[in-house]
C-alpha positions as CSV (number, residue, x, y, z in Angstrom):
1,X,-78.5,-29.5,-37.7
2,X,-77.9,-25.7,-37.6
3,X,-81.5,-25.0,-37.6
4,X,-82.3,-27.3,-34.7
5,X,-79.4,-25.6,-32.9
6,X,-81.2,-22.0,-33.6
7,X,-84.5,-23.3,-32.4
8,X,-83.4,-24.6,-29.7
9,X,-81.7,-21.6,-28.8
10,X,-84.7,-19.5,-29.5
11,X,-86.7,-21.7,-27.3
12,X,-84.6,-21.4,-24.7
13,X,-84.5,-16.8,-24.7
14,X,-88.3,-17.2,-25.3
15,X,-88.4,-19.4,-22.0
16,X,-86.3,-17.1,-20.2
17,X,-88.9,-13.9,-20.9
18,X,-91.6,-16.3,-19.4
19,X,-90.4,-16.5,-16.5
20,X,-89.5,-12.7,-15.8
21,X,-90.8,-10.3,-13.3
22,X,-93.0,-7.8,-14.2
23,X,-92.9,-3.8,-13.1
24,X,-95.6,-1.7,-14.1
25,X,-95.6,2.0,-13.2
26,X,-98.8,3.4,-12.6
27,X,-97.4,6.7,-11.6
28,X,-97.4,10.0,-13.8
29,X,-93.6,10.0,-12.1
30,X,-90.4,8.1,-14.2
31,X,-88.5,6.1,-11.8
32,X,-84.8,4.4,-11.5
33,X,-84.9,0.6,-10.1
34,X,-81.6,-1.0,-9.0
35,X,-81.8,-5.2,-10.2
36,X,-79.2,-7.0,-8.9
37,X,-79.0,-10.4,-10.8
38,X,-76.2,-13.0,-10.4
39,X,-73.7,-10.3,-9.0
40,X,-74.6,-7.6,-11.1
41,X,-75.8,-4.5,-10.4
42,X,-78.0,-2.4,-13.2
43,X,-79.8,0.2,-12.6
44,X,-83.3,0.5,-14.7
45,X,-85.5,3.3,-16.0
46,X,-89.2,3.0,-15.8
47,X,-91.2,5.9,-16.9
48,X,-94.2,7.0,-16.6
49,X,-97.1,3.8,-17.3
50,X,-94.2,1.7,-18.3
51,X,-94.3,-2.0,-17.8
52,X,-91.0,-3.8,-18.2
53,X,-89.5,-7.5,-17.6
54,X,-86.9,-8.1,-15.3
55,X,-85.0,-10.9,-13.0
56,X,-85.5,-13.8,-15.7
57,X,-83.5,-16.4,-13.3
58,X,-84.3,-14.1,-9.7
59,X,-83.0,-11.1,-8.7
60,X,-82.7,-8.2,-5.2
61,X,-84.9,-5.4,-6.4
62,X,-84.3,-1.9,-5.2
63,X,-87.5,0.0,-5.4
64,X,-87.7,3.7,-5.4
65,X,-88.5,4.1,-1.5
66,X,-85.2,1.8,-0.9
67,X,-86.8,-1.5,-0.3
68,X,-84.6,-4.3,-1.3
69,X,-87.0,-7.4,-2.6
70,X,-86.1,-10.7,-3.9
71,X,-87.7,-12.0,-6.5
72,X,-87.9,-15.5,-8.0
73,X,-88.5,-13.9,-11.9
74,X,-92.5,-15.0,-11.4
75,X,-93.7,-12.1,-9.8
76,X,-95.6,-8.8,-10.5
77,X,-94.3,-5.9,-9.1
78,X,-96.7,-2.5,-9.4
79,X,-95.5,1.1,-8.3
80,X,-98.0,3.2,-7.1
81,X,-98.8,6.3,-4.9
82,X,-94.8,5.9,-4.9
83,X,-95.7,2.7,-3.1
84,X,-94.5,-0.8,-4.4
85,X,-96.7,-3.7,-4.4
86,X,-95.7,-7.0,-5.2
87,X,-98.3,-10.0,-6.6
């Protein structure tokens, strides 16, 4: 029983990282994002070429020109020229 519990479990974070955002930098420039998800407010470093996961179950997006985006947690989100562009 305690393994099916763990698997399930398991299933259920590896479902979650499925469904995430994506943000890839493709600027030489680091940036902060602001991801506001379920009331909370974090703010995120993306460096330079990073590509990170966020908003598993949606989420407001502040992007580095201060556009505010919602996103469901299926999207792809690329920074570049200091411009944002979302897929």
């Amino acid at each position: 029983m305690k393994k099916f519990v763990i698997a399930i479990a398991m299933l259920g974070l590896s479902a979650g990282a499925v469904t995430a955002a994506t943000v890839t930098n493709r600027d030489d420039k680091d940036y902060t994002l602001t991801v506001t998800e379920s009331g909370n407010r974090t703010e995120v470093g993306l460096a330079a070429g990073q590509t990170i996961s966020v908003c598993g179950g949606g989420c407001f997006l502040t992007l580095p020109n201060g556009d505010r985006e919602t996103l469901s947690g299926s999207e792809t989100v690329e920074i570049s020229g200091g411009r944002a562009s979302i897929k």
